[in-house]
C-alpha positions in Angstrom: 73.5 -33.3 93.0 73.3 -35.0 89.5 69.8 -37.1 90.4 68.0 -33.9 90.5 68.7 -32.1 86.9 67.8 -35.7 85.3 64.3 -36.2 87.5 63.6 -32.7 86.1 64.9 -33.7 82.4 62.6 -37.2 82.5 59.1 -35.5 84.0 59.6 -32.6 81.2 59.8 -35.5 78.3 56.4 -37.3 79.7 55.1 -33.6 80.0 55.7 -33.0 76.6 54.9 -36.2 75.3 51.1 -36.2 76.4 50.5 -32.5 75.3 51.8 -33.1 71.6 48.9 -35.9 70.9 46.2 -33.1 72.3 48.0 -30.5 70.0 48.4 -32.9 67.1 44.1 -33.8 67.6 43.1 -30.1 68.1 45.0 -29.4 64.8 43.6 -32.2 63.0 39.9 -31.1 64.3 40.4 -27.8 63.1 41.1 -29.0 59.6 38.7 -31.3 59.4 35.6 -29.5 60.5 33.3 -29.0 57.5 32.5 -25.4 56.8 28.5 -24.7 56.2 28.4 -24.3 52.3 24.7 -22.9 52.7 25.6 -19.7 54.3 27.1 -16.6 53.8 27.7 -13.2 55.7 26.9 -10.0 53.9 27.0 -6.5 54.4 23.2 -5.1 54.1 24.4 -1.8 52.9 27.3 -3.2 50.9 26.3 -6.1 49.2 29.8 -6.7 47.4 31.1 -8.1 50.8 30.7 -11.2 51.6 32.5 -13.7 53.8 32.1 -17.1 55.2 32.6 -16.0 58.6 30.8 -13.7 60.8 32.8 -10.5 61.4 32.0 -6.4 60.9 31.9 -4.7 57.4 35.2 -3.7 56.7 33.8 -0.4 54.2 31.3 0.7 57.3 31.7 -1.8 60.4 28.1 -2.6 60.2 27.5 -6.6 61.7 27.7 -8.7 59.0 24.1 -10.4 58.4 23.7 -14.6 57.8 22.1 -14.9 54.3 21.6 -18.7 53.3 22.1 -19.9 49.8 20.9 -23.0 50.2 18.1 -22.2 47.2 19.6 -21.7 43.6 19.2 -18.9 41.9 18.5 -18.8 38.7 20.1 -16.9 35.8 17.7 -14.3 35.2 16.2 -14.2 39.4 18.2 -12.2 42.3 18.4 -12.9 46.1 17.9 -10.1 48.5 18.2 -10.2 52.8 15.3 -8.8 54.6 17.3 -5.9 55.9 17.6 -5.1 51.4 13.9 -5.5 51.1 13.2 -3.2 53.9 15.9 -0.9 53.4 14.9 -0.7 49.7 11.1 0.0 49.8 9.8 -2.9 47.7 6.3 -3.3 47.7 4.1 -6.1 45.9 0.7 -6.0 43.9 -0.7 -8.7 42.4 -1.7 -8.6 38.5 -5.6 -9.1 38.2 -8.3 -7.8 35.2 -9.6 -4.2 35.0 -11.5 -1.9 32.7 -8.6 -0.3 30.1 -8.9 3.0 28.6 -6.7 3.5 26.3 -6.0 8.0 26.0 -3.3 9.9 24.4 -3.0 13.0 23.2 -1.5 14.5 19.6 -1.1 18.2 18.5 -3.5 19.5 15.3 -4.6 22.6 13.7 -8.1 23.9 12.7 -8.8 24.0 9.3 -11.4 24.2 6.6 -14.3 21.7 6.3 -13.5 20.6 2.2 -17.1 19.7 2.2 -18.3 23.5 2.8 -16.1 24.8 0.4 -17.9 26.3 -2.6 -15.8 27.2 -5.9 -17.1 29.7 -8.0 -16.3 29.1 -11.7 -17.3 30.9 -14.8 -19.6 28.8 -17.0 -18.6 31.1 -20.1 -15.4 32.7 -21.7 -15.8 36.3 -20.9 -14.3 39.8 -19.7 -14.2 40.3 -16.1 -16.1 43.8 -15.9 -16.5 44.3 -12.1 -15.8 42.7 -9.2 -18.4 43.5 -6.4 -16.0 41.4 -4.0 -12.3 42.2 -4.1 -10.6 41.2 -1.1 -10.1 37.9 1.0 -11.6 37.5 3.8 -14.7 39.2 3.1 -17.9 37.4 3.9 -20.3 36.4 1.2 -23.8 35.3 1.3 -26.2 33.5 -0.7 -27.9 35.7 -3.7 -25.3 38.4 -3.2 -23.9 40.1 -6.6 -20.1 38.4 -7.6 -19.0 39.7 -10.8 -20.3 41.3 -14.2 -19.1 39.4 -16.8 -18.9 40.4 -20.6 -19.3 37.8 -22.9 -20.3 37.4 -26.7 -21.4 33.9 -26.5 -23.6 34.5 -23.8 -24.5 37.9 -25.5 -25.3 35.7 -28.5 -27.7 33.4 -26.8 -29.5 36.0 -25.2 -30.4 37.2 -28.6 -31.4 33.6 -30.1 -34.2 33.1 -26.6 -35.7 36.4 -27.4 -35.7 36.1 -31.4 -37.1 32.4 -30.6 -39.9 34.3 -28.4 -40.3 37.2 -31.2 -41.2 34.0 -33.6 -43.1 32.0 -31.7 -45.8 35.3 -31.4 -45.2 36.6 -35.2 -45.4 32.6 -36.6 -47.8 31.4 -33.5 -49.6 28.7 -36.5 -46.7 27.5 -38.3 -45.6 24.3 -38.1 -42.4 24.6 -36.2 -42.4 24.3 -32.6 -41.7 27.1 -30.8 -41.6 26.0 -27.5 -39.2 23.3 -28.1 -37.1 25.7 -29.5 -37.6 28.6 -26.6 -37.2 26.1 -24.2 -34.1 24.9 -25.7 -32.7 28.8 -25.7 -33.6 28.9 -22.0 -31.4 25.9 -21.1 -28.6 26.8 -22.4 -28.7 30.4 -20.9 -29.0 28.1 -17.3 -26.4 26.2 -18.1 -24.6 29.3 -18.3 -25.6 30.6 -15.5 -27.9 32.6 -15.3 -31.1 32.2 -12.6 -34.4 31.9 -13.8 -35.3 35.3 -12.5 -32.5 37.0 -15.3 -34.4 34.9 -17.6 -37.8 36.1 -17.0 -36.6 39.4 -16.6 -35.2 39.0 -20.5 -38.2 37.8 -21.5 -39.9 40.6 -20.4 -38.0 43.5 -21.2 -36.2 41.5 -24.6 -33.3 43.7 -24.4 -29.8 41.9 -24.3 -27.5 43.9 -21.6 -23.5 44.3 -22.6 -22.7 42.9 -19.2 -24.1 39.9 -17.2 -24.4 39.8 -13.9 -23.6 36.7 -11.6 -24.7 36.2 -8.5 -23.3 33.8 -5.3 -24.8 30.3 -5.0 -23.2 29.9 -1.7 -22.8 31.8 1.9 -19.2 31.6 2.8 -15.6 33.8 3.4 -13.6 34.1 0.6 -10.0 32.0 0.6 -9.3 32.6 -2.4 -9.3 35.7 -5.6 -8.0 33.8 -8.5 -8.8 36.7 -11.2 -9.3 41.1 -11.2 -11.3 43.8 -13.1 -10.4 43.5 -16.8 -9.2 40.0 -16.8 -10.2 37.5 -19.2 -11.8 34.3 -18.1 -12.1 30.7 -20.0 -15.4 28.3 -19.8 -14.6 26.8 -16.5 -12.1 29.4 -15.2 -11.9 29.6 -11.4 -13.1 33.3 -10.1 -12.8 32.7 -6.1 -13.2 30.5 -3.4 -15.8 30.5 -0.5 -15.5 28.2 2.5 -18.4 28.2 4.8 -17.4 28.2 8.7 -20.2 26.7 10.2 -18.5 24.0 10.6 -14.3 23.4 11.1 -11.8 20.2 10.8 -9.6 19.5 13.6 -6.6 18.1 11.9 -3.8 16.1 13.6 -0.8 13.5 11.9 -0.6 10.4 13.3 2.9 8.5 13.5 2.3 5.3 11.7 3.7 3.1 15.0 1.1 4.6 16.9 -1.8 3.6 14.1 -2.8 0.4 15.6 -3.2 2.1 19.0 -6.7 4.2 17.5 -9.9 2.7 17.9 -12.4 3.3 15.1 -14.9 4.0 17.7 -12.4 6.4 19.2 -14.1 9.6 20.8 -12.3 13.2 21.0 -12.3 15.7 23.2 -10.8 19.1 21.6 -9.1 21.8 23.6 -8.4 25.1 22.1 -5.8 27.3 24.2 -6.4 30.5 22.8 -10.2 30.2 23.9 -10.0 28.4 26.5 -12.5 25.9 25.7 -13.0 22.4 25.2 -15.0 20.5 23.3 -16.2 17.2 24.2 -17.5 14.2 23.0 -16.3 14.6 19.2 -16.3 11.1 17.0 -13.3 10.5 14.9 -14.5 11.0 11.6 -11.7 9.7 9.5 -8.3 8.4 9.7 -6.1 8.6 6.3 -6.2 4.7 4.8 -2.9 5.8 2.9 0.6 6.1 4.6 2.7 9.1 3.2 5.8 7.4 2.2 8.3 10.1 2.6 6.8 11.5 6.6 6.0 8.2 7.4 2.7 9.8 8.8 -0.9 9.2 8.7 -3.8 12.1 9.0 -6.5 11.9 11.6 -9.5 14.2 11.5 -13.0 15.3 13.3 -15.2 17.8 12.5 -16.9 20.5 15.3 -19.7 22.9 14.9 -18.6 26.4 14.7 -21.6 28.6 15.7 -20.7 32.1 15.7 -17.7 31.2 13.8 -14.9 32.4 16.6 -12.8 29.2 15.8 -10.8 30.1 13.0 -8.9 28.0 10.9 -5.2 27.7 11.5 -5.5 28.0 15.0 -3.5 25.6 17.2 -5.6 22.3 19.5 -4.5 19.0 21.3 -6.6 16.3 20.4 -7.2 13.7 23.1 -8.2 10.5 21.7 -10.6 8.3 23.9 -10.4 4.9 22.8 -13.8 2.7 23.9 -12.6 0.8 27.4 -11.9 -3.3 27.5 -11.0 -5.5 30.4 -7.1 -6.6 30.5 -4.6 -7.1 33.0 -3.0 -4.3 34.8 -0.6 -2.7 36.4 1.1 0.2 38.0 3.1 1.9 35.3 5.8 1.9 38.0 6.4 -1.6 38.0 7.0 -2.3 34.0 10.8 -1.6 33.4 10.9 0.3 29.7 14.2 0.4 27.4 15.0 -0.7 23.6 15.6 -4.3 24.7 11.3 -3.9 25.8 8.9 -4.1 29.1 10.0 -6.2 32.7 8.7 -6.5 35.9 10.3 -7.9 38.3 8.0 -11.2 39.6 8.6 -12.4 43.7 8.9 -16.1 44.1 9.1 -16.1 47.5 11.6 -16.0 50.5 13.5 -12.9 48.9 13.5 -14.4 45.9 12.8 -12.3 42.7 12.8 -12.9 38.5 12.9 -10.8 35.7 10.2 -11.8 33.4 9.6 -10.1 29.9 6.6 -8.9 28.8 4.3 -7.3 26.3 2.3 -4.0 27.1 -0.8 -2.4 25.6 -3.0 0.5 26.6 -2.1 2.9 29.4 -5.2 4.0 31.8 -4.0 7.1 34.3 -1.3 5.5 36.5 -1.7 1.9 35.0 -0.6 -0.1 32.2 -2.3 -3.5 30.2 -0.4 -6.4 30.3 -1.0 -8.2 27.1 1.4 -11.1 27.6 3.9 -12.8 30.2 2.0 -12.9 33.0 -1.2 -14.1 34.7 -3.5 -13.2 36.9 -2.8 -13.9 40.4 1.0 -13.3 40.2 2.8 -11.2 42.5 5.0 -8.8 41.1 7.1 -5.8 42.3 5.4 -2.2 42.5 7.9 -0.1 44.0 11.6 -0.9 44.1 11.8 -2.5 40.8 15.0 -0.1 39.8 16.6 -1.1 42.8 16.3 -4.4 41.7 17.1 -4.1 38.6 20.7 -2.4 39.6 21.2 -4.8 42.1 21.0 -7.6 39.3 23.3 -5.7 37.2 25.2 -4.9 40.1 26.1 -8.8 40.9 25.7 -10.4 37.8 27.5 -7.2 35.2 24.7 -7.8 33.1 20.9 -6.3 32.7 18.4 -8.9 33.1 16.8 -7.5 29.7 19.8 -8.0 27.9 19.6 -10.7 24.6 15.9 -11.4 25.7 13.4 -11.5 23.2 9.5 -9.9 23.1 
């Protein structure tokens, strides 16, 4: 009865004895298998997950997808799985040259043309008798009557030309020259302006008036009254202002960081709003050389005809500069990346591999933008998707790919 327990005790020990070494090497395998250091298994909808092992998301149970990192990545490029790029929308265009046109648009005013503007000025001291024009805004045409003025220094030399006439036919043989002299008279009564027909009308008739009258050189509205009746006047006092309308300046200020963006071939096409009307084809006429120090500002100007004079001065216009086209490189404005660090795009190197490059912009044309600098022709940038990208990157990395680059 004793033989049997220790049969039982001796074939348990060999038993045991030949399944420990297979434990022992199964254990020792599984220690020393190598784990693949070139791939990882991510989440496509939750990229922060990432494991060494294939298993299910644990935020949405999605499979987790092999990604390999066998390539490195670079401190300013980003990896994305197929599943990303799909999911995401990226698209690709590849830089290459077109025709730039560089347009923008600023906000002006009508106002006078300065060269049409006609100031009327008395060429003698005097009393302002009359005023045939009283009011601004009243329209004034060439040869019409102005003002009668009262002066005894024009009075005065009235009297010398018609004495100097009086002599010249009471002393026609004497040696003194009466022409010289009458002439002389007649000058200085133009001077002070009178027209030649007052003075042929004085020689005639030879009777001084207490009153002048002076008459408009000029058509025009009147800006501006600068005296009244009864008011005295000095040699070279202003009386009014015309401004003829045939012509008007469309006036717009100009930030000096946007200077170097106008082309002194620039055309301009002007839109008035409360006319409804545009006018096309206008050249720039002149741009202010000098920089107001205090606005920072510049002034930018063109002139339009004004026939039948229904664009008034002071009335609001945008002013859509036109500057003359030149071939560059271009994109979509979509795919340039914009903030106070400057311009990216985001360039594909291949196999879901992207980089954020800097670069330097120029004219915008419609939907696309010049690339002046950090890329060349031929490479393949992103078009669509470059936010995603860009959030990804900062997503991974904490960091914006812009960040403590330089233009």
């Amino acid at each position: 009865m004793k033989t049997i327990p220790l049969f039982i005790i001796i074939i348990s020990l060999v038993a045991c004895q030949q399944k420990q070494p297979a434990k022992t090497t199964t254990s020792h395998n599984q220690q020393d298998m190598p784990m693949d250091s070139d791939t990882i298994y991510s989440c496509s909808m939750h990229t922060q997950v990432i494991r060494h092992h294939p298993g299910k998301c644990p935020i949405c149970g999605m499979t987790l997808i092999r990604v390999s990192t066998s390539k490195a990545v670079g401190p300013d490029e980003i990896q994305l799985t197929a599943r990303q790029v799909q999911l995401g929308n990226i698209t690709f265009d590849t830089i290459g040259h077109g025709l730039m046109r560089n347009s923008f648009t600023l906000t002006g005013t009508l106002g006078f043309d300065q060269s049409k503007i006609t100031q009327i000025s008395s060429r003698v001291m005097g009393r302002i008798d009359r005023l045939y024009f009283k009011t601004e805004g009243q329209y004034v045409r060439k040869g019409d009557k102005l003002y009668d003025l009262y002066s005894e220094d024009l009075n005065n030399a009235k009297s010398e030309y018609i004495l100097a006439m009086e002599k010249k036919a009471a002393l026609d043989n004497s040696l003194v020259d009466f022409d010289q002299v009458i002439q002389s008279a007649k000058n200085k009564l133009l001077l002070w302006g009178l027209t030649e027909s007052q003075v042929r009308e004085l020689a005639t008739r030879h009777q001084v008036g207490l009153t002048t009258t002076f008459y408009s050189k000029a058509d025009g509205y009147i800006t501006t009254m600068n005296t009244k009746e009864g008011e005295y006047v000095m040699e070279g006092g202003p009386v009014m202002q015309l401004a003829d309308l045939s012509t008007v300046w469309a006036e717009a200020q100009l930030y000096s960081s946007t200077y170097g963006a106008v082309n002194k071939n620039a055309s301009a096409d002007i839109l008035v709003p409360e006319l409804n009307q545009i006018l096309t084809g206008k050249r720039l006429e002149f741009v202010n050389p000098e920089l107001n120090p205090d606005s920072r500002i510049l002034l930018l100007r063109t002139s339009i005809p004004n026939p039948g004079n229904k664009l008034k001065p002071g009335m609001a216009v945008y002013i859509n500069i036109h500057n003359p086209g030149h071939s560059g490189l271009s994109l979509p404005i979509d795919a340039v990346l914009r903030d106070g660090n400057g311009a990216s795009v985001w360039v594909a190197l291949g196999k879901n591999m992207f980089k954020s490059v800097m670069v330097d912009v120029g004219a915008e044309n419609g939907d696309n933008i010049e690339i002046t600098s950090g890329l060349s022709e031929g490479d393949v940038v992103v078009r669509t998707g470059a936010y995603l990208l860009n959030s990804e990157y900062i997503f991974k990395k904490g960091a914006n790919p812009m960040a403590g680059m330089k233009m």
